[in-house]
C-alpha positions as CSV (number, residue, x, y, z in Angstrom):
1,X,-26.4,13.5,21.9
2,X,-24.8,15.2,19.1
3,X,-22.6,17.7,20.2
4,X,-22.9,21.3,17.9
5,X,-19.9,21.5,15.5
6,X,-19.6,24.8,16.5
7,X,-18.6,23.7,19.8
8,X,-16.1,21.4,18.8
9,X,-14.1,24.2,16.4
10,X,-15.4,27.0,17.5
11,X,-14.7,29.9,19.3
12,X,-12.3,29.2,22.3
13,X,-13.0,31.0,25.4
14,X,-9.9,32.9,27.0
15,X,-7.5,32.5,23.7
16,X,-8.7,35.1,21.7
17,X,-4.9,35.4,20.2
18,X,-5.7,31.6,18.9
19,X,-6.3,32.0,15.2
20,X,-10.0,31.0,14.1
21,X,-10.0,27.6,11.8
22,X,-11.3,29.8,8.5
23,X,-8.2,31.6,9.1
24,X,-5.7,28.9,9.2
25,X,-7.5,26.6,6.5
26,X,-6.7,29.9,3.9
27,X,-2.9,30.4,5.1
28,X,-2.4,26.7,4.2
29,X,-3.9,27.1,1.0
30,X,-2.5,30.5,-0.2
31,X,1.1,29.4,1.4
32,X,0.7,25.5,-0.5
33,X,-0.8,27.5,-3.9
34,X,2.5,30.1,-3.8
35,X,4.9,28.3,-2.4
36,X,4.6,24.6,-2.9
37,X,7.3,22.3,-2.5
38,X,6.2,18.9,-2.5
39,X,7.1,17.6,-5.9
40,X,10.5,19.0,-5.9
41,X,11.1,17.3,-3.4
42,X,10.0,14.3,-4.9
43,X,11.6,15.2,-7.9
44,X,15.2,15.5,-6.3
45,X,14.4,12.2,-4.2
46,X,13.5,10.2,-7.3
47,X,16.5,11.6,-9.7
48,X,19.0,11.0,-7.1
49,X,18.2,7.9,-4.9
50,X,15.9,5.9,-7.4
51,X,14.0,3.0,-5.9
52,X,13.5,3.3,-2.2
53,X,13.9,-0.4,-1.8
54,X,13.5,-1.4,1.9
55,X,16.7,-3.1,3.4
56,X,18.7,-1.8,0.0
57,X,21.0,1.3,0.2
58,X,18.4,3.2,-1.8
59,X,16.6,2.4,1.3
60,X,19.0,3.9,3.4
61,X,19.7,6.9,1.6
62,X,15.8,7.7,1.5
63,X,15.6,7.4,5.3
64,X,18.3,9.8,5.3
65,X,16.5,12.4,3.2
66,X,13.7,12.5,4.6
67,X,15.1,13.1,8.0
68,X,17.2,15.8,6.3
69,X,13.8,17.2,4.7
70,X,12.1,17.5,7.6
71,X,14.8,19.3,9.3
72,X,15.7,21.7,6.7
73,X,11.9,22.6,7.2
74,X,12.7,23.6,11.2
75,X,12.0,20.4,12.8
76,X,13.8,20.1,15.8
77,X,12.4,16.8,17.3
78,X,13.2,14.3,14.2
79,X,13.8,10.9,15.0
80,X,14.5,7.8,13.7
81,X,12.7,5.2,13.9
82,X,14.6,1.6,14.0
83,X,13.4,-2.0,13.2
84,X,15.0,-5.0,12.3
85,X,13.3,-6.7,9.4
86,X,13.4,-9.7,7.4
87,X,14.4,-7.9,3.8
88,X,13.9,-9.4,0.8
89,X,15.2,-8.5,-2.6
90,X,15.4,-10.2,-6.1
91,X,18.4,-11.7,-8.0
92,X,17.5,-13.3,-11.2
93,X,14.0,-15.4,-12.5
94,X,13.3,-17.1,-15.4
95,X,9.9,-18.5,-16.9
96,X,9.7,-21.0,-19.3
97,X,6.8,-22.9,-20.5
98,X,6.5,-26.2,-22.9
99,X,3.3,-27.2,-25.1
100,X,2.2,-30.5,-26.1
101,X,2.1,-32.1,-29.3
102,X,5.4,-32.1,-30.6
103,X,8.3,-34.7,-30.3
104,X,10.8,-32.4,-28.8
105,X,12.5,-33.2,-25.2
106,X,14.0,-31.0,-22.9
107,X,17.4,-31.6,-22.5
108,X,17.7,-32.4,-18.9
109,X,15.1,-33.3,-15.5
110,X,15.2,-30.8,-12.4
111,X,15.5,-32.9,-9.4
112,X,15.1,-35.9,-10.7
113,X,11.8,-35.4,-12.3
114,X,10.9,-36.6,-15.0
115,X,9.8,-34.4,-18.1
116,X,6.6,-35.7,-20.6
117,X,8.0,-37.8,-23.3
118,X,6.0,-35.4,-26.3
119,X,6.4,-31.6,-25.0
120,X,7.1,-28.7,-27.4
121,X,9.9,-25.6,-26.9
122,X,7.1,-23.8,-29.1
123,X,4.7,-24.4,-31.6
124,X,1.9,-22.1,-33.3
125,X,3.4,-19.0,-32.1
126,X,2.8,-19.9,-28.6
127,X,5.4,-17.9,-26.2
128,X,7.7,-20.0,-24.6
129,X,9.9,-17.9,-22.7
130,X,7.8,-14.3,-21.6
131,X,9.0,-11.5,-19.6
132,X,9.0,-12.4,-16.1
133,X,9.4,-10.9,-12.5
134,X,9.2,-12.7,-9.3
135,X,6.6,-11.2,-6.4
136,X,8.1,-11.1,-3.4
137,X,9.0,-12.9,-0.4
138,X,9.5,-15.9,-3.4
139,X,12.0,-19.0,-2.1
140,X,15.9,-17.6,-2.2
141,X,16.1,-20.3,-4.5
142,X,13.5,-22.4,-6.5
143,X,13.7,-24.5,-9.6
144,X,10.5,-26.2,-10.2
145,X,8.9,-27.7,-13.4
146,X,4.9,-28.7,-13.0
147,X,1.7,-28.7,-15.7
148,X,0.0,-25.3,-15.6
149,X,-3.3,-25.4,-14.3
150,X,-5.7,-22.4,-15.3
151,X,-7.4,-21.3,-12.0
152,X,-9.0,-18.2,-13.5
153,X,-9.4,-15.5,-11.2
154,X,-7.5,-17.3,-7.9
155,X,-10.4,-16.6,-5.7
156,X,-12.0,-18.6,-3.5
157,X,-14.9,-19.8,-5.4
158,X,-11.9,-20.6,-8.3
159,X,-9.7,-22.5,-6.0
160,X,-12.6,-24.7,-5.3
161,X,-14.3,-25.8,-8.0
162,X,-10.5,-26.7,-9.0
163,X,-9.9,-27.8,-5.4
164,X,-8.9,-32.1,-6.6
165,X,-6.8,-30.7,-9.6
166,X,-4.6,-28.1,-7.9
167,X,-2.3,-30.3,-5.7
168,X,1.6,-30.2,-7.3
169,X,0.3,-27.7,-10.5
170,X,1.6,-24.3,-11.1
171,X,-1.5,-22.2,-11.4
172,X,-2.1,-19.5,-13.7
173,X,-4.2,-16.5,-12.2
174,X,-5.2,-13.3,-12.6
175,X,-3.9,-10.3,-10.5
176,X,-7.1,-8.7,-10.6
177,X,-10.7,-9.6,-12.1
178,X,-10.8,-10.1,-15.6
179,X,-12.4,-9.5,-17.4
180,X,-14.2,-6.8,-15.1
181,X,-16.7,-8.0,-13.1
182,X,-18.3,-5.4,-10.4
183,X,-20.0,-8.1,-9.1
184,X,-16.8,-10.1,-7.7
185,X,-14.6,-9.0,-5.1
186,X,-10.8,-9.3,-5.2
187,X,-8.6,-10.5,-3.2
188,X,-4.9,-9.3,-2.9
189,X,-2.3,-11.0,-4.5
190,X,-0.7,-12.2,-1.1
191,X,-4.3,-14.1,-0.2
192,X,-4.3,-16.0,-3.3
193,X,-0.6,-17.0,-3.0
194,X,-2.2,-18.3,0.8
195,X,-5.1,-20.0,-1.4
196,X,-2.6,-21.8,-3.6
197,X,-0.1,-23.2,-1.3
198,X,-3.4,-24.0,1.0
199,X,-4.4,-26.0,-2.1
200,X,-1.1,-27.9,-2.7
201,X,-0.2,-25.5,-5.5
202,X,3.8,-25.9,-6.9
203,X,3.8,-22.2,-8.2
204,X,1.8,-19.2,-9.1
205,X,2.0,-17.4,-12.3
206,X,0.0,-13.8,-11.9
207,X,-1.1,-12.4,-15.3
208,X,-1.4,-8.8,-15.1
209,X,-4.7,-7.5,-15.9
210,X,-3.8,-4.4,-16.9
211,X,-2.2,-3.7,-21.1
212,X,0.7,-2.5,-22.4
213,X,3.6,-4.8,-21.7
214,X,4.1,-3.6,-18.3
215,X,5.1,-6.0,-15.1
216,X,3.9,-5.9,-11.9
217,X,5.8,-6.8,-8.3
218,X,4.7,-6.9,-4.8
219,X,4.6,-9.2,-1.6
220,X,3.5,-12.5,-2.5
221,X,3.7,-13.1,1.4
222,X,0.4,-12.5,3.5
223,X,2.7,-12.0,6.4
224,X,6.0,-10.7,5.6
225,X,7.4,-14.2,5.8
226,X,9.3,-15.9,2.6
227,X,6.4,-18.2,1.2
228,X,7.2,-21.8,0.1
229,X,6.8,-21.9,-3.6
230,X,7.5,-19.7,-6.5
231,X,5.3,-16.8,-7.4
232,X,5.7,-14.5,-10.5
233,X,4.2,-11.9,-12.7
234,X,4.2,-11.9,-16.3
235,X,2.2,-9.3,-18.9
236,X,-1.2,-9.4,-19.8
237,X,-0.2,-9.8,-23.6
238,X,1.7,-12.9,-22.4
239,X,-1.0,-14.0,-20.7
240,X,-3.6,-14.4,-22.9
241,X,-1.0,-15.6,-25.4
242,X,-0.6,-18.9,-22.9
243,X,-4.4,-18.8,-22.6
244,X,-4.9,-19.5,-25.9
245,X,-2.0,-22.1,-26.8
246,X,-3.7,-23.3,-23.4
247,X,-7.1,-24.2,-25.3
248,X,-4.9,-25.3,-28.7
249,X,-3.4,-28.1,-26.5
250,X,-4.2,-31.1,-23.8
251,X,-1.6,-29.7,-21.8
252,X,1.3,-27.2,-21.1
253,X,4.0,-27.2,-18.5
254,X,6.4,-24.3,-16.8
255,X,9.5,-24.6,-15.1
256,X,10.2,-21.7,-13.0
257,X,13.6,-21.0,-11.8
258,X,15.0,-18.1,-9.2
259,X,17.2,-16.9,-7.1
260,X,16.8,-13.7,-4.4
261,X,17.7,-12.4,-1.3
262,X,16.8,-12.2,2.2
263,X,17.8,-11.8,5.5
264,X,17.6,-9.7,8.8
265,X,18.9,-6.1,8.2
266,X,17.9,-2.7,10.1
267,X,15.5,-0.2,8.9
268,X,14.0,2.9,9.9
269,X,10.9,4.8,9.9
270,X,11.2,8.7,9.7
271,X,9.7,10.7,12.6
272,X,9.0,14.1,13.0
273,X,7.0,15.7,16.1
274,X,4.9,18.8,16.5
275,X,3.9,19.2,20.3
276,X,0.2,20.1,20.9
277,X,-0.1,23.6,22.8
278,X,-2.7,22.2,25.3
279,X,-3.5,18.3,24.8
280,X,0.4,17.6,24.1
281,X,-0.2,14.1,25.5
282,X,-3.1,13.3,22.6
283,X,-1.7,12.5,19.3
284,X,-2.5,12.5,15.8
285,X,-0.6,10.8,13.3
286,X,-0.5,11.6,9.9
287,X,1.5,9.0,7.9
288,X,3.0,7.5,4.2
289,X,5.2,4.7,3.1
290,X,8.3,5.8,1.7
291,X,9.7,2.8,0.6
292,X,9.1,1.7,-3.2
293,X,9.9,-1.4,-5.3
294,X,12.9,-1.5,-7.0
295,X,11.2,-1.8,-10.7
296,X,11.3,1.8,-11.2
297,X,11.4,5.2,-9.3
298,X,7.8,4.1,-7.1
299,X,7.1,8.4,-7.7
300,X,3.4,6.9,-7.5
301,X,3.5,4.6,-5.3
302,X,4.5,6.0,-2.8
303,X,6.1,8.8,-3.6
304,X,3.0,11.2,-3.5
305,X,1.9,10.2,-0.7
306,X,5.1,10.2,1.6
307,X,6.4,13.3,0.3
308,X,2.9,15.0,0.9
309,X,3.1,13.9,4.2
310,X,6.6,15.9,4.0
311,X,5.1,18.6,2.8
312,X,2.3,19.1,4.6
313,X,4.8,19.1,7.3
314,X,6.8,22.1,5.8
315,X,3.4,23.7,5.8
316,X,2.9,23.6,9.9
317,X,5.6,25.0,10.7
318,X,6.2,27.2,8.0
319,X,3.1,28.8,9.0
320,X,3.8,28.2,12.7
321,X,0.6,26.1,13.1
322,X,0.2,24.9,16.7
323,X,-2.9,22.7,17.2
324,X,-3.8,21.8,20.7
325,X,-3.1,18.1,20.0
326,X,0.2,16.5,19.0
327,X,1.0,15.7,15.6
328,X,3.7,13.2,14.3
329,X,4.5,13.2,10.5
330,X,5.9,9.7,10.1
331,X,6.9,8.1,7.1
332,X,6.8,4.3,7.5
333,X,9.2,1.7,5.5
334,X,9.0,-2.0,4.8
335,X,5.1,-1.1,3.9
336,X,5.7,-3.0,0.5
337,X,6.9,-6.0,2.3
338,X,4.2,-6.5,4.8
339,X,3.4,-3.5,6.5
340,X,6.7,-4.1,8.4
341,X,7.2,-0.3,9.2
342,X,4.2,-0.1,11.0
343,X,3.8,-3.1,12.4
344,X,6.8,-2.4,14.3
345,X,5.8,1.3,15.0
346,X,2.4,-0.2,16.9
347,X,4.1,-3.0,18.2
348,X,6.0,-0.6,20.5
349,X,3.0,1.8,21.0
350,X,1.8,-1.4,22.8
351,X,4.8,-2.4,24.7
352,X,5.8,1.4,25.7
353,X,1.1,1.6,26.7
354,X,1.7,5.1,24.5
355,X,-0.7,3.6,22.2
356,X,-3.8,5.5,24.5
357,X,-2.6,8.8,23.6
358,X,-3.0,8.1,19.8
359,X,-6.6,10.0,18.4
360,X,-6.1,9.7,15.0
361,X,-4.6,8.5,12.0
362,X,-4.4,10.0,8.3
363,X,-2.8,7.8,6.0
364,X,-1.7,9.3,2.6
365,X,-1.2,6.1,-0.2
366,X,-0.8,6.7,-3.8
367,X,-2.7,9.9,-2.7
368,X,-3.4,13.1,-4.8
369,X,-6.3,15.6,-6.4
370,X,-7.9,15.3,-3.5
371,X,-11.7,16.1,-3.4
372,X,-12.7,13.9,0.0
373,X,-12.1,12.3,2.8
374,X,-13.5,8.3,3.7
375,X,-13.8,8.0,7.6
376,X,-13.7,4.3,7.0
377,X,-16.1,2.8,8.7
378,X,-16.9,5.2,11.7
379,X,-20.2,6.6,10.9
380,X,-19.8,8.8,14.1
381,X,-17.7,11.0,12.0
382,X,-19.6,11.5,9.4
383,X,-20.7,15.1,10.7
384,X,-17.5,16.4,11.3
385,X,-16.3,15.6,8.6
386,X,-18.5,16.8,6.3
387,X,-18.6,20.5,8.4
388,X,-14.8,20.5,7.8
389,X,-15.3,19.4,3.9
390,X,-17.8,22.7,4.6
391,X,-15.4,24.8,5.7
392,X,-12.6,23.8,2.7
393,X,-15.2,24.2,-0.1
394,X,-15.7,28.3,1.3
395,X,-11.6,28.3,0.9
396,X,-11.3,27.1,-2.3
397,X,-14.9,26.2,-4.0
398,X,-13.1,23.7,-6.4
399,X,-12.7,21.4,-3.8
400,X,-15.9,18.6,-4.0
401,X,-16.5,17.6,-0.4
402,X,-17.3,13.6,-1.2
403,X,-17.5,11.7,1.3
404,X,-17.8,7.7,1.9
405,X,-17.3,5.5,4.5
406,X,-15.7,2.3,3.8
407,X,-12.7,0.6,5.9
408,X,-9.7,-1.5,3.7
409,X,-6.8,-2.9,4.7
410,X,-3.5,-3.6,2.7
411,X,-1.4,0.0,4.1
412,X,0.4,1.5,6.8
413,X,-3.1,2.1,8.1
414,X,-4.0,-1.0,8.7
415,X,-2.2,-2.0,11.9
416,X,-3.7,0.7,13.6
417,X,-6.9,-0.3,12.5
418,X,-6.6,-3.6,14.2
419,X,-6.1,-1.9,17.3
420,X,-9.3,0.1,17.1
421,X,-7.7,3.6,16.2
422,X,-10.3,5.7,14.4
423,X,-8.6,5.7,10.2
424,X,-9.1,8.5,7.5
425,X,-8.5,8.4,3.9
426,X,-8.4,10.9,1.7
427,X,-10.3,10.3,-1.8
428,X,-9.5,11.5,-5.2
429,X,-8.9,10.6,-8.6
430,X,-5.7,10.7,-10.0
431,X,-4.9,11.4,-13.8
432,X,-6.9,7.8,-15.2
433,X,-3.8,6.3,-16.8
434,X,-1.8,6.5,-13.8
435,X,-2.9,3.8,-11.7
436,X,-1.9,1.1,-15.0
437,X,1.8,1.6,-13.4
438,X,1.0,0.7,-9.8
439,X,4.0,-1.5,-8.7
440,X,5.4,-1.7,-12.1
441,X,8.3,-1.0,-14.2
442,X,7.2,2.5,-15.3
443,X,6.1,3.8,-12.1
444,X,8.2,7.3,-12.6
445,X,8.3,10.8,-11.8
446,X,7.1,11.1,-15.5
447,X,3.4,10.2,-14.4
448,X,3.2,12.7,-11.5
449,X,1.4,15.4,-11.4
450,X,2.3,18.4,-9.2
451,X,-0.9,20.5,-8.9
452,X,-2.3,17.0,-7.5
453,X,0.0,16.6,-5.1
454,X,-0.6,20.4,-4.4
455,X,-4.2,19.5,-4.0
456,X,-3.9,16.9,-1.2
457,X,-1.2,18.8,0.7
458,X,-3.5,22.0,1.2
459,X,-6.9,19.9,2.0
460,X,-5.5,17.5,4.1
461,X,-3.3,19.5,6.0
462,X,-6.7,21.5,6.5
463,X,-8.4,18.3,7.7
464,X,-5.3,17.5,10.1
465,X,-5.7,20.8,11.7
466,X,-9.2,20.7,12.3
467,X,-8.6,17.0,14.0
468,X,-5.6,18.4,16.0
469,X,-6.8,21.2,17.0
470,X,-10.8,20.3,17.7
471,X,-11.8,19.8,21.5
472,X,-13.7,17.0,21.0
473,X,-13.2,14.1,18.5
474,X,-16.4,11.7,17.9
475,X,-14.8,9.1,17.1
476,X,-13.0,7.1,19.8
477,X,-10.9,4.1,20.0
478,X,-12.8,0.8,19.8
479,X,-12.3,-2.1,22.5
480,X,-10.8,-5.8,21.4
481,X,-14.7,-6.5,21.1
482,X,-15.7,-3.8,19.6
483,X,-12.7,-4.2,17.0
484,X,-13.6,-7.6,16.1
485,X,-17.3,-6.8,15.4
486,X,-15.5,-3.7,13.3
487,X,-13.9,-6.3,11.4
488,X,-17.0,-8.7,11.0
489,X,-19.3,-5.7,9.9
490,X,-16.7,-4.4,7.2
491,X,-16.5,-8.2,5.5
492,X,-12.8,-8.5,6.2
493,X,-12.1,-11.0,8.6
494,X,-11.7,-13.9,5.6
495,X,-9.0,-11.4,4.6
496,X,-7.8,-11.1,8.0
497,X,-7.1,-14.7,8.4
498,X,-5.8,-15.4,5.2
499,X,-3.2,-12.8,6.1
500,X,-3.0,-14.6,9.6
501,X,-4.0,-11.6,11.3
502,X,-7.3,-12.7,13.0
503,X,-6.4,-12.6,16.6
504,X,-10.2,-13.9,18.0
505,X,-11.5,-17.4,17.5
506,X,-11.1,-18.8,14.2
């Protein structure tokens, strides 16, 4: 039976002094319209830490300020969170690449191996040495010199048709599908570094698919682990450059060469706690990664997001919100590294058995101009949602109400998900050219924009309440079975055990 909205957020019987949602929804948005904060914030964070680097002391000093943040906005229960985690960071790469058909030698063999008697430094304009960054969790050190082998789009279906030429090659794939194709599915970079070292692979070079010179990082590592072989990025411009001295020539060959760094260091995720008035023991969290990569500034990714999660903190108790259900505002670290931050957060959820009094999570990720929410993949909410999107849209009409229903992995939401806790996502487009800079070297405060961070604060801090404070949530937390069957029906388990995180039978 479907229980009538109204009597989930309606009237309350006996706490008449309990403001009505309506109310509370327009005090958030009149106070975030007024008043809003959230991109200072990010502003400040961005001109005086930088990167937010997990394991780096940009690291540290962003832990910092967001603890400070959330105190100077009258948070008395602020904690920090500690892990240890395997950090890694980059030290120097270099990329070069050799054609055939000219009489030139390369001066010296790596490791005793020996080079092809007619390779060229360079011939028809073909690049030889492009601009380069290593993905990470790449070897601390790595010198290796193979033929480059083509493998497309580095998806499964690629992978095999290739599957007898691969062994000992240095593949060349794309980060994502190009040229687009809606009818293929990508995979993340991480799962096709699994694919080629699952094939015998020697190295992966990604080609960004996205113009304008720009590089792209991120976890190579489907598990947070440093991977075996080399893995890089170069630019889409240098990409289709080595295409096409590719099909000039019988044969080219790379020698990639790195060092980086890794090893055990503490981090720590930022907590901040607002006690339910009458369900303090049932929790809602609402949660972004504020760690970066070191490229740039990361004001996109995930600067938005974890500083909206800041904000929308300053909001509560600026207003003096107090929900009947406990809220923690947490921003995680070590997401860009494998979900480290969260992992670990979960991980002692489990051990402590406090991981029954978690409702809900909200997960903010490159998040802003919102206009929806995705309940991914629990169709049970699909009514409350929408008669919250309801209420929003009589607050402020220019908000759209969408509304989808699709579960993803790949963020801080994501171990949560695996243990059945009931995900939401807010949706929303942000400025088009933006998402070109995800995880590059121009990811800075120079492509945010503040009424779009304004935008997510107010309409999910509206949606939070309305989870916090309802007295019955639809959705509830799946069993192990049910989990797995989650999984199946979404399509993700391949991408579950690629990333080694498929806990039934194989």
């Amino acid at each position: 039976m479907i229980v009538p909205f109204v009597f989930l957020l309606g009237s309350r019987s006996g706490l008449a002094e309990h403001p009505k949602q309506a109310d509370v929804f327009a005090k958030i948005n009149t106070e975030e319209l007024h008043n809003k904060k959230g991109s200072e914030a990010l502003l400040q964070a961005t001109s005086q830490i930088g990167h937010r680097l997990t394991g780096s002391e940009n690291g540290k000093k962003a832990e910092q300020f967001a603890f400070d943040l959330f105190k100077k906005y009258g948070y008395k229960n602020v904690q920090f969170d500690e892990f240890e985690v395997e950090a890694w960071s980059r030290d120097q790469v270099k990329l070069n690449l050799y054609y055939n058909g000219a009489d030139t030698s390369v001066a010296a063999p790596l490791g005793g191996q020996s080079f092809p008697s007619k390779i060229s430094t360079g011939s028809a304009g073909c690049v030889t040495s492009p601009e380069v960054v290593s993905l990470a969790h790449s070897p601390v050190v790595a010198d290796v010199f193979a033929e480059i082998l083509d493998i497309g789009n580095g998806l499964n279906t690629d992978f095999e048709k290739q599957k007898n030429d691969v062994k000992g090659k240095i593949v060349l794939l794309n980060l994502g599908i190009y040229p687009k194709d809606s009818t293929l599915k990508n995979l993340h970079r991480s799962e096709k570094t699994a694919l080629a070292i699952q094939y015998g692979a020697a190295g992966c070079i990604f080609i960004n698919t996205v113009a304008g010179r720009i590089l792209l990082t991120g976890t190579a590592s489907v598990n947070g682990q440093l991977i075996t072989i080399p893995a890089v990025c170069i630019t889409l411009e240098d990409g289709l450059s080595i295409r096409q001295c590719l099909s000039l020539s019988h044969q080219a060959h790379a020698r990639i060469t790195m060092s980086n760094h890794s090893g055990k260091i503490k981090a720590r995720n930022v907590v901040a706690t607002l006690k339910g008035y009458e369900l303090p023991d049932e929790e809602i969290i609402l949660c972004g990664h504020l760690d970066s990569w070191d490229l740039a500034t990361g004001a996109i990714d995930n600067g938005i997001g974890s500083f909206t999660v800041l904000e929308i903190a300053r909001l509560f108790e600026k207003l003096k919100i107090k929900p009947r259900r406990t809220i923690r505002f947490v921003t995680f670290m070590g997401e860009e590294q494998g979900l480290l931050g969260s992992k670990a957060y979960v991980n002692e959820l489990i051990r402590t058995g406090s991981i029954s009094k978690l409702r809900y999570v909200i997960n903010l990720d490159m998040a802003g101009n919102t206009d929806g929410f995705n309940v991914s993949g629990r169709p049970e909410m699909e009514a409350f949602c929408k008669e919250v999107m309801t209420e929003i849209q009589s607050v402020e009409p220019s908000f759209k109400a969408s509304y989808s229903n699709s579960a993803g992995l790949h963020s801080d939401h994501q171990p949560f998900l695996e243990q059945g806790i009931p995900i939401m996502e807010p949706e929303g487009r942000l400025d088009p050219g933006v998402y070109k800079y995800y995880h590059s070297n121009k990811d800075d405060f120079s492509l945010v924009n503040p009424e779009h961070m304004s935008r997510c604060a107010s309409f999910v801090g509206m949606m939070l309440y309305a989870l916090a404070d309802a007295k019955e949530i639809p959705a509830k937390r799946l069993s192990d079975a049910e989990t797995k069957d989650f999984f199946i029906k979404a399509k993700l388990k391949q991408e579950l055990i690629l990333g080694g995180e498929w806990r039934w039978e194989k």
